[in-house]
PDBQT receptor file of N, H, CA, C and O in Angstrom, charges set to zero:
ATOM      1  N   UNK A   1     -18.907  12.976 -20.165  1.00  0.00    +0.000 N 
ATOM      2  CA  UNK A   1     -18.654  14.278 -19.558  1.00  0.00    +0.000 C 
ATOM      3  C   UNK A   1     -17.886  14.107 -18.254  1.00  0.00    +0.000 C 
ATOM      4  O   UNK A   1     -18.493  13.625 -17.297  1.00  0.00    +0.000 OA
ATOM      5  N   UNK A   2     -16.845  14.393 -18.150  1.00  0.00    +0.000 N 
ATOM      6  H   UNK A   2     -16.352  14.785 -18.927  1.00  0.00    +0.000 HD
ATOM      7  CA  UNK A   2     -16.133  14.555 -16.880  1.00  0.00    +0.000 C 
ATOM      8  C   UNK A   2     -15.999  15.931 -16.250  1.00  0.00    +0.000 C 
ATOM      9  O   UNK A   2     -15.763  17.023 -16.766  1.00  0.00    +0.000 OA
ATOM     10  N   UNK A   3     -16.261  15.499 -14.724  1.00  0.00    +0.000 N 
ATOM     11  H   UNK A   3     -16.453  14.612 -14.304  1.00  0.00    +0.000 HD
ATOM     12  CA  UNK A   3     -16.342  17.405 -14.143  1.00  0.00    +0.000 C 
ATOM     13  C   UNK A   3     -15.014  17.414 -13.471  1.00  0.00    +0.000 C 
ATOM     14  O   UNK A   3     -14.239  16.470 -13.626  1.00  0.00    +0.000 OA
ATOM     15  N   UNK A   4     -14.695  18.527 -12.669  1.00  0.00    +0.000 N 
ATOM     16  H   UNK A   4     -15.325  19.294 -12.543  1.00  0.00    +0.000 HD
ATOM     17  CA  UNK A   4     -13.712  18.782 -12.151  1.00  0.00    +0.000 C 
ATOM     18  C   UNK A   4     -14.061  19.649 -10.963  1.00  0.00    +0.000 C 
ATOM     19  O   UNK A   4     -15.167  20.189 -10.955  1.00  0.00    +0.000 OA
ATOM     20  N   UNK A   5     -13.502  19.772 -10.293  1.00  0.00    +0.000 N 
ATOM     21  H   UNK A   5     -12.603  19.333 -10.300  1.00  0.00    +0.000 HD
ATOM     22  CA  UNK A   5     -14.021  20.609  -8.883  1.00  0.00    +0.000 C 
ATOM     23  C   UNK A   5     -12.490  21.805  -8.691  1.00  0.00    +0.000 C 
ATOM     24  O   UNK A   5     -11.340  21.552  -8.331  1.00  0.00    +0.000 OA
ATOM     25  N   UNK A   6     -12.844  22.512  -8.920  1.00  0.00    +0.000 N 
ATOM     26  H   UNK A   6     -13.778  22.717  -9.212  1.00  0.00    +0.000 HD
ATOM     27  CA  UNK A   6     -11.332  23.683  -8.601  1.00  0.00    +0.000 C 
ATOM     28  C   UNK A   6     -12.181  24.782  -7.491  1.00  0.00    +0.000 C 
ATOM     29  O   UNK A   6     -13.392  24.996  -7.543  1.00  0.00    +0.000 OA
ATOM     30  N   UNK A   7     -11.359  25.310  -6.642  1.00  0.00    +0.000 N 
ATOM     31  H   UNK A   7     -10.375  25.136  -6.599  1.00  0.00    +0.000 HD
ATOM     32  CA  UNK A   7     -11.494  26.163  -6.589  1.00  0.00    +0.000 C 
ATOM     33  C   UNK A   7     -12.966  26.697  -5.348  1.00  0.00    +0.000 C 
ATOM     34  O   UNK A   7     -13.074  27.851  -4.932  1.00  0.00    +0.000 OA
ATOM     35  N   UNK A   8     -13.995  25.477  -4.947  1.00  0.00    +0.000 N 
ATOM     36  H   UNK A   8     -13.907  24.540  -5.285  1.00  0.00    +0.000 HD
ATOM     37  CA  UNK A   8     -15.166  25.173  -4.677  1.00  0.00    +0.000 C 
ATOM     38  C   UNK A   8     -16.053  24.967  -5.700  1.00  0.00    +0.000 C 
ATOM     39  O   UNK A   8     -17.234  24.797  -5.398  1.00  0.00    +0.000 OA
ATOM     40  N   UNK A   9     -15.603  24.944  -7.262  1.00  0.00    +0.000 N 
ATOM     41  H   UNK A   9     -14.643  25.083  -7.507  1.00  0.00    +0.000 HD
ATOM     42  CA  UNK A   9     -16.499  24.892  -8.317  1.00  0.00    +0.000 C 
ATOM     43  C   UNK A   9     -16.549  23.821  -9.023  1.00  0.00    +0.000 C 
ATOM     44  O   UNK A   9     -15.593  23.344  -9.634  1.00  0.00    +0.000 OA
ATOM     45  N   UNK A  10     -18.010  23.242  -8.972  1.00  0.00    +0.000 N 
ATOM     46  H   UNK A  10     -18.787  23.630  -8.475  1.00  0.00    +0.000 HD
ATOM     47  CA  UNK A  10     -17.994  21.903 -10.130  1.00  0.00    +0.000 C 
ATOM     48  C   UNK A  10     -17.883  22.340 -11.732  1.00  0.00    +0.000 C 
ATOM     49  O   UNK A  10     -18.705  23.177 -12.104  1.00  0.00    +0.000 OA
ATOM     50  N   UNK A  11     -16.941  21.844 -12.695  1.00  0.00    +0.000 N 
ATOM     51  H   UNK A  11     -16.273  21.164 -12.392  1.00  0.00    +0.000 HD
ATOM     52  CA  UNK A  11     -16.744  22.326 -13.636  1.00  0.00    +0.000 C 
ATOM     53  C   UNK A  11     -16.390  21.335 -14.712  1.00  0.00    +0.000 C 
ATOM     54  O   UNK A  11     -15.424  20.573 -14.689  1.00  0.00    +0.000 OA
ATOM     55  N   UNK A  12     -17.629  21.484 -16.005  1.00  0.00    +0.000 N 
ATOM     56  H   UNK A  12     -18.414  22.103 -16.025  1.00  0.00    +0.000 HD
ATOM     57  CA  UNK A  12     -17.485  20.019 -17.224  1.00  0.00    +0.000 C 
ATOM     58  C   UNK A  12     -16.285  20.696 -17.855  1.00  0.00    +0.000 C 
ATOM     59  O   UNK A  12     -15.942  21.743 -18.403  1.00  0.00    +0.000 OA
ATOM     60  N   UNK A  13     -15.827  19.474 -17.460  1.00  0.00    +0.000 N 
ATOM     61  H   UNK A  13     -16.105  18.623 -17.015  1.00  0.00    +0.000 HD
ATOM     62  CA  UNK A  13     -14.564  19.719 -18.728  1.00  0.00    +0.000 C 
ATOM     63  C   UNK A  13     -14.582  19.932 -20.185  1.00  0.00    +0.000 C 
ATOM     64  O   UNK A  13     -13.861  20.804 -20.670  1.00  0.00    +0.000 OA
ATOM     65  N   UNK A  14     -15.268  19.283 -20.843  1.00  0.00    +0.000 N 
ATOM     66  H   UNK A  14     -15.854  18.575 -20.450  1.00  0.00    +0.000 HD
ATOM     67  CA  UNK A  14     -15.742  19.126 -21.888  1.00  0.00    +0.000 C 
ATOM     68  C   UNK A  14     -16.020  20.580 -22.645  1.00  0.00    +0.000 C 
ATOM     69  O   UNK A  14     -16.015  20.707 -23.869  1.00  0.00    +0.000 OA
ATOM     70  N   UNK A  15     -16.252  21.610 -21.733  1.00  0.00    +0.000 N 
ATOM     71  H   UNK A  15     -16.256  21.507 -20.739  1.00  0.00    +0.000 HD
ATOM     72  CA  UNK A  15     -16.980  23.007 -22.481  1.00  0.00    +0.000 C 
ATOM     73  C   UNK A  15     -15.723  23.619 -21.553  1.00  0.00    +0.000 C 
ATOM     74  O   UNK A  15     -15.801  24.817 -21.825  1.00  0.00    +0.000 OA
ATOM     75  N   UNK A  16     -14.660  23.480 -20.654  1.00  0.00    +0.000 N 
ATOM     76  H   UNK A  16     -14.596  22.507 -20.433  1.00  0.00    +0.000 HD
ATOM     77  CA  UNK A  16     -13.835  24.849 -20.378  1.00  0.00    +0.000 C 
ATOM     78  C   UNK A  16     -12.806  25.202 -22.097  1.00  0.00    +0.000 C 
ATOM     79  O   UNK A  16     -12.578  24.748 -23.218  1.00  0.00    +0.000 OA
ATOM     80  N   UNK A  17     -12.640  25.833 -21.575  1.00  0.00    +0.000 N 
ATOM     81  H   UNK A  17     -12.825  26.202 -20.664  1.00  0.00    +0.000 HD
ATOM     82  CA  UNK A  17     -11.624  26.454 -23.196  1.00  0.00    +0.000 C 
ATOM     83  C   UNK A  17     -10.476  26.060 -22.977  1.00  0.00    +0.000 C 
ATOM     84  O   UNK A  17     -10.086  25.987 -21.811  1.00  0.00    +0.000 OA
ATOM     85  N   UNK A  18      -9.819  25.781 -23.822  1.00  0.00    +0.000 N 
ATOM     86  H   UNK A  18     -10.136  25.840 -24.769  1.00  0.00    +0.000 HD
ATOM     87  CA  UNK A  18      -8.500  24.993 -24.455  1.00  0.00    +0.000 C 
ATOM     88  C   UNK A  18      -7.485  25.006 -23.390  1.00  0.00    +0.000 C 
ATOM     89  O   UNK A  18      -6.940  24.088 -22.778  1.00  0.00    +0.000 OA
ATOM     90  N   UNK A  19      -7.344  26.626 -23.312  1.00  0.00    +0.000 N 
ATOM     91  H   UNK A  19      -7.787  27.371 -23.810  1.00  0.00    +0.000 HD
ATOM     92  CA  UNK A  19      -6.811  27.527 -22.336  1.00  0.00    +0.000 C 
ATOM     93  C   UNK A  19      -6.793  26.492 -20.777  1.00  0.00    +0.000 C 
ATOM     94  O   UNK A  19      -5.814  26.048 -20.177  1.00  0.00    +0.000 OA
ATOM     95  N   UNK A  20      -8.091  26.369 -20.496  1.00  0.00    +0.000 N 
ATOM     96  H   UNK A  20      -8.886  26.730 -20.984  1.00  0.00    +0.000 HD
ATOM     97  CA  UNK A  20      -8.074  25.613 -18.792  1.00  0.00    +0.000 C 
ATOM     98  C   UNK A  20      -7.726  24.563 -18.692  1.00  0.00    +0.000 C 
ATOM     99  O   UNK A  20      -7.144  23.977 -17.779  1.00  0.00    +0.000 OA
ATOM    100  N   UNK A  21      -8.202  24.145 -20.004  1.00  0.00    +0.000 N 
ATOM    101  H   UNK A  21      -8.674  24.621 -20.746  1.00  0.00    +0.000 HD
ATOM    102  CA  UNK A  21      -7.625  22.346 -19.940  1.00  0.00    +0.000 C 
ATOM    103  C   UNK A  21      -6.179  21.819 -19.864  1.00  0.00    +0.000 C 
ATOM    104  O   UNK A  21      -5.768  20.740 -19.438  1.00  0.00    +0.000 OA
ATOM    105  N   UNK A  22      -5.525  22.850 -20.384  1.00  0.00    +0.000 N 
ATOM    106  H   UNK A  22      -5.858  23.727 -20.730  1.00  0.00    +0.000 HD
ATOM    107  CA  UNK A  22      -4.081  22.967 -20.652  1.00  0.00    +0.000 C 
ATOM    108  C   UNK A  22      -3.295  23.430 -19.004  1.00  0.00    +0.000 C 
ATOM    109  O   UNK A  22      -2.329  22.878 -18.476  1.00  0.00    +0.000 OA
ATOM    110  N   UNK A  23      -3.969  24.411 -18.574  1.00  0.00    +0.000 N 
ATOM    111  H   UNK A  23      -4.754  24.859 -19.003  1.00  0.00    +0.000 HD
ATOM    112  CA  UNK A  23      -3.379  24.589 -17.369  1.00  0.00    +0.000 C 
ATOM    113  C   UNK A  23      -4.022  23.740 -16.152  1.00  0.00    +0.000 C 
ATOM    114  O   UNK A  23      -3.325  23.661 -15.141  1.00  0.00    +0.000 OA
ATOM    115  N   UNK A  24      -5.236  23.119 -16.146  1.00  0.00    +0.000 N 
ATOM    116  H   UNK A  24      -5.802  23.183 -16.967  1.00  0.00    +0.000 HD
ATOM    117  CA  UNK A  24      -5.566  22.131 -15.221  1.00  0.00    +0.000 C 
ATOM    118  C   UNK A  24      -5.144  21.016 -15.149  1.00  0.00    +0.000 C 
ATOM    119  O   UNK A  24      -5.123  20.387 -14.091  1.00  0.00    +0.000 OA
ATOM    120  N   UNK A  25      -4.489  20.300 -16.915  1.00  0.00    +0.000 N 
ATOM    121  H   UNK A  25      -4.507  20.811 -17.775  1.00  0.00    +0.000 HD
ATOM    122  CA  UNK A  25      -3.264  19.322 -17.180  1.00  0.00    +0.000 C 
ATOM    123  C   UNK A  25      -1.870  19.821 -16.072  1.00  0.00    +0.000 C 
ATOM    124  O   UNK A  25      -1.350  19.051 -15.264  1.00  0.00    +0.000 OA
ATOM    125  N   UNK A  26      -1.567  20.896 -16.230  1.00  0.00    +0.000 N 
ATOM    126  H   UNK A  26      -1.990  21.521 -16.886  1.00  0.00    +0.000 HD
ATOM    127  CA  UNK A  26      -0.483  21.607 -15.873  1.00  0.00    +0.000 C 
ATOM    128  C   UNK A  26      -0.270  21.312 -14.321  1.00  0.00    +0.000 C 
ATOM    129  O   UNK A  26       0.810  21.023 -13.806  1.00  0.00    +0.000 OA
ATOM    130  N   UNK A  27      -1.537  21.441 -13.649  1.00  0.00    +0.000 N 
ATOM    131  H   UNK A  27      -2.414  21.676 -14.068  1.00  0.00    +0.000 HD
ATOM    132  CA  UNK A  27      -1.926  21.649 -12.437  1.00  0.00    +0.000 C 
ATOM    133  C   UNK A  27      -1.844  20.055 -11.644  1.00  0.00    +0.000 C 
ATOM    134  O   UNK A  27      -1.331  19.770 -10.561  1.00  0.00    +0.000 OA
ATOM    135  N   UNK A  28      -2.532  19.204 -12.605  1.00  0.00    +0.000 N 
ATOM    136  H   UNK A  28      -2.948  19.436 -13.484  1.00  0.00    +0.000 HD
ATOM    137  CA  UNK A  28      -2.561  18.125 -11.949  1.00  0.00    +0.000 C 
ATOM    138  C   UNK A  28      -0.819  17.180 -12.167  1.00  0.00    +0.000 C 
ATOM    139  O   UNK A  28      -0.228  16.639 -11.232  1.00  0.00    +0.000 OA
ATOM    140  N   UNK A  29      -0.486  17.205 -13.151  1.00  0.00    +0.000 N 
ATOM    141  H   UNK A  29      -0.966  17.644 -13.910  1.00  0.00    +0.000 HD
ATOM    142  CA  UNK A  29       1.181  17.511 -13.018  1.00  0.00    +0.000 C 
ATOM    143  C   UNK A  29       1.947  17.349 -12.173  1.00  0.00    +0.000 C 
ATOM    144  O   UNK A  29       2.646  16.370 -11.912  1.00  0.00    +0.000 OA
ATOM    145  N   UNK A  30       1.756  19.342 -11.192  1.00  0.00    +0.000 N 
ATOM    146  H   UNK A  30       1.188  20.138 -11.404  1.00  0.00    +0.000 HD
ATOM    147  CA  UNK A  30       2.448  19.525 -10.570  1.00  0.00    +0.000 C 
ATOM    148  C   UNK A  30       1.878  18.838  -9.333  1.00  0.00    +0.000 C 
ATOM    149  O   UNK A  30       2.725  18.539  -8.491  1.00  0.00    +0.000 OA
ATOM    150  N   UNK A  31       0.521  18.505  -9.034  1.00  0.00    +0.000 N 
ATOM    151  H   UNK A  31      -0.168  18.748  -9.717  1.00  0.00    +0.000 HD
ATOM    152  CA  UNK A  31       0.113  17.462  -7.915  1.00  0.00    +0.000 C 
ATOM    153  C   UNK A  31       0.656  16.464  -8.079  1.00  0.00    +0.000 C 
ATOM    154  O   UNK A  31       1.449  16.371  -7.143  1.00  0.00    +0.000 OA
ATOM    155  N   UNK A  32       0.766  15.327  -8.917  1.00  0.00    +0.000 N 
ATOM    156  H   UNK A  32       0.121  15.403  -9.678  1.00  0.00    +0.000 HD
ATOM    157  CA  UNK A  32       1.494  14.268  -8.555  1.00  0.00    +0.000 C 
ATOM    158  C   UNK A  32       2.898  14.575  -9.009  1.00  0.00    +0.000 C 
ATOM    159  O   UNK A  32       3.455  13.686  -9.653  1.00  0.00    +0.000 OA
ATOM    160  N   UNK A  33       3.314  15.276  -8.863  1.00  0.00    +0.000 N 
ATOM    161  H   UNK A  33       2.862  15.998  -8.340  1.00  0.00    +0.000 HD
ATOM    162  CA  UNK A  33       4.513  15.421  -8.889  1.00  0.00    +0.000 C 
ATOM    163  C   UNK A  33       5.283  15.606  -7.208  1.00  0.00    +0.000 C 
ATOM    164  O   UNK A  33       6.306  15.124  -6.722  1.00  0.00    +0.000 OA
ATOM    165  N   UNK A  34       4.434  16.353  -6.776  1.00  0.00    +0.000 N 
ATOM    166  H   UNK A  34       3.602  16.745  -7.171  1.00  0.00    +0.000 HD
ATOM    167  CA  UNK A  34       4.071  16.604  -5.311  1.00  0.00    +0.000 C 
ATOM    168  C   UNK A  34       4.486  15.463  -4.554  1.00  0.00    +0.000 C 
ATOM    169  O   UNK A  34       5.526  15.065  -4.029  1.00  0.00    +0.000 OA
ATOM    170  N   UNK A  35       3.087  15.011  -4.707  1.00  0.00    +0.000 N 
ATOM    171  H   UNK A  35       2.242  15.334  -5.134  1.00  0.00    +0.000 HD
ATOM    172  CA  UNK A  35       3.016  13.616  -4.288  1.00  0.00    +0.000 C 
ATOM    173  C   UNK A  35       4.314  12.396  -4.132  1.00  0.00    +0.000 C 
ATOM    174  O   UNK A  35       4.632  11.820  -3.091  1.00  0.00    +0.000 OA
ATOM    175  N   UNK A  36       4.982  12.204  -5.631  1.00  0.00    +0.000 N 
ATOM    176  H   UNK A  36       4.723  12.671  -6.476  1.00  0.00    +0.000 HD
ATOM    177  CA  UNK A  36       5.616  11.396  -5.873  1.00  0.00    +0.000 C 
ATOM    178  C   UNK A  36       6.904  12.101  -5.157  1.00  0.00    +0.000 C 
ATOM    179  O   UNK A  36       7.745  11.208  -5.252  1.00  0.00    +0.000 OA
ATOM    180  N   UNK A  37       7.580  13.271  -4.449  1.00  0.00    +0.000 N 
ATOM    181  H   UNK A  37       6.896  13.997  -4.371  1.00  0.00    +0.000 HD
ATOM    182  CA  UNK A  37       8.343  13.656  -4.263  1.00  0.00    +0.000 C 
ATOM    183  C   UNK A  37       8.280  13.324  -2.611  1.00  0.00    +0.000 C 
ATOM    184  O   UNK A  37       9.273  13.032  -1.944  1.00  0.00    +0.000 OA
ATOM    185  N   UNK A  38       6.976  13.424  -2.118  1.00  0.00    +0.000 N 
ATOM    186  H   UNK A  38       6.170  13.660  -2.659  1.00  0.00    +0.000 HD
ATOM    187  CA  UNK A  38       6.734  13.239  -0.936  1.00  0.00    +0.000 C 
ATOM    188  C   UNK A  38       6.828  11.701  -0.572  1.00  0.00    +0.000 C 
ATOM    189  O   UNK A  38       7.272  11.256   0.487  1.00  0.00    +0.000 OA
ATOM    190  N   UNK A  39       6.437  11.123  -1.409  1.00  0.00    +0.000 N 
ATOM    191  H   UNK A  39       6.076  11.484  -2.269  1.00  0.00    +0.000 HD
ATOM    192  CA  UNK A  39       6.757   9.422  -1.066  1.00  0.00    +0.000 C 
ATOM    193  C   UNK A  39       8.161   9.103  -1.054  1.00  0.00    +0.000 C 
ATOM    194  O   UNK A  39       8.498   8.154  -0.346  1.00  0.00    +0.000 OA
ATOM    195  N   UNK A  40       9.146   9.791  -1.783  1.00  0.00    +0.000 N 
ATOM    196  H   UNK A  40       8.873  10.562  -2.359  1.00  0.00    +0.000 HD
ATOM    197  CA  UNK A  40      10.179   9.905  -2.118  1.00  0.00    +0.000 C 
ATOM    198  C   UNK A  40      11.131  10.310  -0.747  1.00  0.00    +0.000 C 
ATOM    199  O   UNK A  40      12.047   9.548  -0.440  1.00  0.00    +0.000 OA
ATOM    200  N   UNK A  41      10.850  11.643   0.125  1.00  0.00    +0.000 N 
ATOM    201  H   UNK A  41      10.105  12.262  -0.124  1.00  0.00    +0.000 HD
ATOM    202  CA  UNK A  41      10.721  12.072   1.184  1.00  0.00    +0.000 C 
ATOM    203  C   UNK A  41      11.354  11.052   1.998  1.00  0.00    +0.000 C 
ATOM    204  O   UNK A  41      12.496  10.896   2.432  1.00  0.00    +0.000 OA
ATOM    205  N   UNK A  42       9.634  10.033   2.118  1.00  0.00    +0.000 N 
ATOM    206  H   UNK A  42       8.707  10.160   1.766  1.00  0.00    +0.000 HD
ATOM    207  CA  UNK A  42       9.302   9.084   3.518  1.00  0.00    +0.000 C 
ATOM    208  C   UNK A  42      10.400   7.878   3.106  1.00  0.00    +0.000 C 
ATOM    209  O   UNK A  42      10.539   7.071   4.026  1.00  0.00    +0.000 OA
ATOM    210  N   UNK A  43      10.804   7.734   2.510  1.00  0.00    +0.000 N 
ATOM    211  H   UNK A  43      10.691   8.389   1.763  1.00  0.00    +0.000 HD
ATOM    212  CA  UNK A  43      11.563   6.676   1.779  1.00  0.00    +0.000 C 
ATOM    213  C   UNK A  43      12.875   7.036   2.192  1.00  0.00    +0.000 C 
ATOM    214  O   UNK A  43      13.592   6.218   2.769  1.00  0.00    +0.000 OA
ATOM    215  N   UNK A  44      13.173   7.973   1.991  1.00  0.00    +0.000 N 
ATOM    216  H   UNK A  44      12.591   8.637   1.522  1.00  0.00    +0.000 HD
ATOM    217  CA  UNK A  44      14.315   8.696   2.533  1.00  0.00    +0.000 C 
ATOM    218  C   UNK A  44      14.607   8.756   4.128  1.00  0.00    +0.000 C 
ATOM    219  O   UNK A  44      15.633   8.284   4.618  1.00  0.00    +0.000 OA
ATOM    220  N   UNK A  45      13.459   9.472   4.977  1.00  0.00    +0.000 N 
ATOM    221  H   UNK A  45      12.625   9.855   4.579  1.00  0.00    +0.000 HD
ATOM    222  CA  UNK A  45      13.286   9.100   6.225  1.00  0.00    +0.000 C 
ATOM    223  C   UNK A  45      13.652   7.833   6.645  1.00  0.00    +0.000 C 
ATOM    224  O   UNK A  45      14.642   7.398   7.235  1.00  0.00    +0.000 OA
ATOM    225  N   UNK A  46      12.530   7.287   6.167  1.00  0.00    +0.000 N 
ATOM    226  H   UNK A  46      11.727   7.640   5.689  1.00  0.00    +0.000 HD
ATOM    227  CA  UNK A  46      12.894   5.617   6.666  1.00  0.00    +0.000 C 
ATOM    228  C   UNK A  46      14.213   5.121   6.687  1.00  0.00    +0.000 C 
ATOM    229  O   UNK A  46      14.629   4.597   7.721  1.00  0.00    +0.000 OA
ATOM    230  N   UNK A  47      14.991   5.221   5.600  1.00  0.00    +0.000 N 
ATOM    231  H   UNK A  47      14.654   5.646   4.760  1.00  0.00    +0.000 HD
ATOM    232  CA  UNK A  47      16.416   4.893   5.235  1.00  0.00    +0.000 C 
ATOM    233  C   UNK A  47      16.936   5.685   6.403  1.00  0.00    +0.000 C 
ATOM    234  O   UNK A  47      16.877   4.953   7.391  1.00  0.00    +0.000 OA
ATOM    235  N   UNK A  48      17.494   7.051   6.763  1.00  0.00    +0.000 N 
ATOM    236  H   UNK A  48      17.542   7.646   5.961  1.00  0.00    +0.000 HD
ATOM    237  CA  UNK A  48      17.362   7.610   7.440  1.00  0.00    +0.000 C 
ATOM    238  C   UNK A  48      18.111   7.068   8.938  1.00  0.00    +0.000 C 
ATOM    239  O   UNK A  48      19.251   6.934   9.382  1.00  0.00    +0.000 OA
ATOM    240  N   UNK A  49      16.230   6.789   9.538  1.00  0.00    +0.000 N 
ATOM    241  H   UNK A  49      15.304   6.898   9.177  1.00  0.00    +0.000 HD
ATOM    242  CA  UNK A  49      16.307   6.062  10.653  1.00  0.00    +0.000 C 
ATOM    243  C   UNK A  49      17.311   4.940  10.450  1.00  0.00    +0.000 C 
ATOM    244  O   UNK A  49      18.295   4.859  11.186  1.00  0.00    +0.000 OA
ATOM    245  N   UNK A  50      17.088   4.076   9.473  1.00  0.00    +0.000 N 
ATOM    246  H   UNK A  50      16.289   4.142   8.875  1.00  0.00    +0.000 HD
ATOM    247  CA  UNK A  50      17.875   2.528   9.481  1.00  0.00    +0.000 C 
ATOM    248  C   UNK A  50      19.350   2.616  10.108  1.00  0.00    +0.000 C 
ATOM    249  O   UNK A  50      19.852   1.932  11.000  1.00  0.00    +0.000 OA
ATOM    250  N   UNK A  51      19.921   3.745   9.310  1.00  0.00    +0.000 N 
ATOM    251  H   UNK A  51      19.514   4.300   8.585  1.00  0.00    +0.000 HD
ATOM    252  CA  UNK A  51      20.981   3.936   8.670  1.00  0.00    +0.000 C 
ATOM    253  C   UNK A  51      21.422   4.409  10.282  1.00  0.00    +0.000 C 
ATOM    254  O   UNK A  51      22.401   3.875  10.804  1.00  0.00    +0.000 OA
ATOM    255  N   UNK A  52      20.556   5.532  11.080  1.00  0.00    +0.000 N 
ATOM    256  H   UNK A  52      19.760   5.966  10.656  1.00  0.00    +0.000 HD
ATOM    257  CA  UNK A  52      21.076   5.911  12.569  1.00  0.00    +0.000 C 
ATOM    258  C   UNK A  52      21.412   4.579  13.346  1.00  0.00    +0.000 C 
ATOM    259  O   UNK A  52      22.360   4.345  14.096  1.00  0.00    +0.000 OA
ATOM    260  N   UNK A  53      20.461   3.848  12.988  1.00  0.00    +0.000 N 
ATOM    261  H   UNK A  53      19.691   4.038  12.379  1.00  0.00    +0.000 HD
ATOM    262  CA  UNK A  53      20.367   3.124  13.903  1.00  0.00    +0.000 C 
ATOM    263  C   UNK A  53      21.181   1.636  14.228  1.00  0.00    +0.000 C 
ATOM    264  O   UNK A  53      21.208   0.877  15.198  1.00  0.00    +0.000 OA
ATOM    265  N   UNK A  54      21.922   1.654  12.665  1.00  0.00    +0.000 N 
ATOM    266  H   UNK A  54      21.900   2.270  11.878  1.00  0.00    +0.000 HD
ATOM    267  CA  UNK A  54      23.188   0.547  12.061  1.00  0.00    +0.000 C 
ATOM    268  C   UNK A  54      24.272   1.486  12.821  1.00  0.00    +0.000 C 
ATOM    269  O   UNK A  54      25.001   0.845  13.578  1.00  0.00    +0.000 OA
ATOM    270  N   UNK A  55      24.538   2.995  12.761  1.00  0.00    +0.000 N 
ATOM    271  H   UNK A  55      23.946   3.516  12.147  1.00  0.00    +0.000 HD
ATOM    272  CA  UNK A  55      25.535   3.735  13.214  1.00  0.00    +0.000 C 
ATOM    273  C   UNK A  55      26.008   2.885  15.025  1.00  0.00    +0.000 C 
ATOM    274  O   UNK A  55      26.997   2.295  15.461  1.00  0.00    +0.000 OA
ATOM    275  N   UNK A  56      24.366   3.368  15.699  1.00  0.00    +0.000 N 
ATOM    276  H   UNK A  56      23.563   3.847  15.344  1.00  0.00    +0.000 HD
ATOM    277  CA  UNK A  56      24.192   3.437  17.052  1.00  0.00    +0.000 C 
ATOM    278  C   UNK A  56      24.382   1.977  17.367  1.00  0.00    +0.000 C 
ATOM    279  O   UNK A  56      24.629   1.660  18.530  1.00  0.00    +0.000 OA
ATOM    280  N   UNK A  57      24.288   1.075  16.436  1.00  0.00    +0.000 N 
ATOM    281  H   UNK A  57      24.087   1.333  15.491  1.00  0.00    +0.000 HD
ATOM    282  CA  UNK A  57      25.067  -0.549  16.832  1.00  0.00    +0.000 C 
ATOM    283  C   UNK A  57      26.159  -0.690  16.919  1.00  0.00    +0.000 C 
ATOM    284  O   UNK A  57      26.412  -1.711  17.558  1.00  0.00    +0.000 OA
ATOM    285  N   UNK A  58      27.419   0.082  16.435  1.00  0.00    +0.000 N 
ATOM    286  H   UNK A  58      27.214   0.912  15.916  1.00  0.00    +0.000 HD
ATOM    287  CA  UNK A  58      28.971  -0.062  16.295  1.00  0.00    +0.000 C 
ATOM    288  C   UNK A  58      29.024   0.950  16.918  1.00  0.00    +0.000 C 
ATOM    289  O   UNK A  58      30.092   1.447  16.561  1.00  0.00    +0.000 OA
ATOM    290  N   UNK A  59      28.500   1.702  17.737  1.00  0.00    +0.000 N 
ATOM    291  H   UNK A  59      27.632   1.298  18.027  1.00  0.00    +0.000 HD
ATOM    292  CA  UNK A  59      29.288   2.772  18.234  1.00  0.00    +0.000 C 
ATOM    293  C   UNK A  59      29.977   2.322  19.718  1.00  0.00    +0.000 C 
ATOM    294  O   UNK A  59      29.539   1.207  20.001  1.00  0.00    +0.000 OA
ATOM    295  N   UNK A  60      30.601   2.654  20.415  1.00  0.00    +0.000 N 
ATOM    296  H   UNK A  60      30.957   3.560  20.185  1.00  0.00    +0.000 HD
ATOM    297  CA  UNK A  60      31.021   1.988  21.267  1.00  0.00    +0.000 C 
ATOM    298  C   UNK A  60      30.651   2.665  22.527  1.00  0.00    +0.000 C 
ATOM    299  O   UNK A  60      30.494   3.841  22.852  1.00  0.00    +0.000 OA
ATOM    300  N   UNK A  61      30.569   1.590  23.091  1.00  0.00    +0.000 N 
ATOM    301  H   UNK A  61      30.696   0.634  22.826  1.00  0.00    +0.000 HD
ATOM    302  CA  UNK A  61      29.319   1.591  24.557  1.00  0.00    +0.000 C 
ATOM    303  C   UNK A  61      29.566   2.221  25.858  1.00  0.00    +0.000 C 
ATOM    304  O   UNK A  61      30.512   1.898  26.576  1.00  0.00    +0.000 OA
ATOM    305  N   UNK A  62      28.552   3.286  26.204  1.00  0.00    +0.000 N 
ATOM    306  H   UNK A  62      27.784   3.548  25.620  1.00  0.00    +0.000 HD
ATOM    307  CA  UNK A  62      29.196   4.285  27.739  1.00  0.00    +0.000 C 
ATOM    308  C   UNK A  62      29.544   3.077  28.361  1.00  0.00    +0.000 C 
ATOM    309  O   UNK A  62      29.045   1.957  28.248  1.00  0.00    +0.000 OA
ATOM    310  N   UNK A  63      30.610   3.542  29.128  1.00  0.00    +0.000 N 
ATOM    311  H   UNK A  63      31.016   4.451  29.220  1.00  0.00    +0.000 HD
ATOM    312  CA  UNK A  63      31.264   2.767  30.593  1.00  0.00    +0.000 C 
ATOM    313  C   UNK A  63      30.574   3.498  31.841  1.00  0.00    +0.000 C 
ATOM    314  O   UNK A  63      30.552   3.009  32.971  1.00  0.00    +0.000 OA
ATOM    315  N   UNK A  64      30.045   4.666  31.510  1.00  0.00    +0.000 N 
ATOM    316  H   UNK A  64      30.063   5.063  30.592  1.00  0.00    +0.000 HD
ATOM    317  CA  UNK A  64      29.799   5.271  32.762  1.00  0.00    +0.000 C 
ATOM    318  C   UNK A  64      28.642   4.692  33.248  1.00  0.00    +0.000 C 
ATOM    319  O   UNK A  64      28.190   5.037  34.340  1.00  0.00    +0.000 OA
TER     320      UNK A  64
């Protein structure tokens, strides 16, 4: 028996109807989908920074 917690509610999976299981599949999905977009994000950031910061090495240097 596996439960699930939605909502504030503990809930067996096993007895929701076809119906919930299908959209709580749906649901968890779009969470790691989330997720994987957000790691995706920081990855990007990071590069990002690198990439300013290769710029700010060749740029050429105040005299003032």
């Amino acid at each position: 028996m596996a439960n699930v917690k939605f909502d504030g509610k503990v809930y067996d999976v096993d007895t929701l109807p076809k119906e919930a299981k299908q959209r709580l599949r749906a649901l968890q999905i779009a969470e790691s989908e989330i997720a994987r977009l957000k790691a995706q994000l920081n990855i990007a950031q990071t590069a990002r920074q690198v990439y300013a910061r290769a710029v700010k090495e060749v740029m050429p240097k105040d005299k003032g």
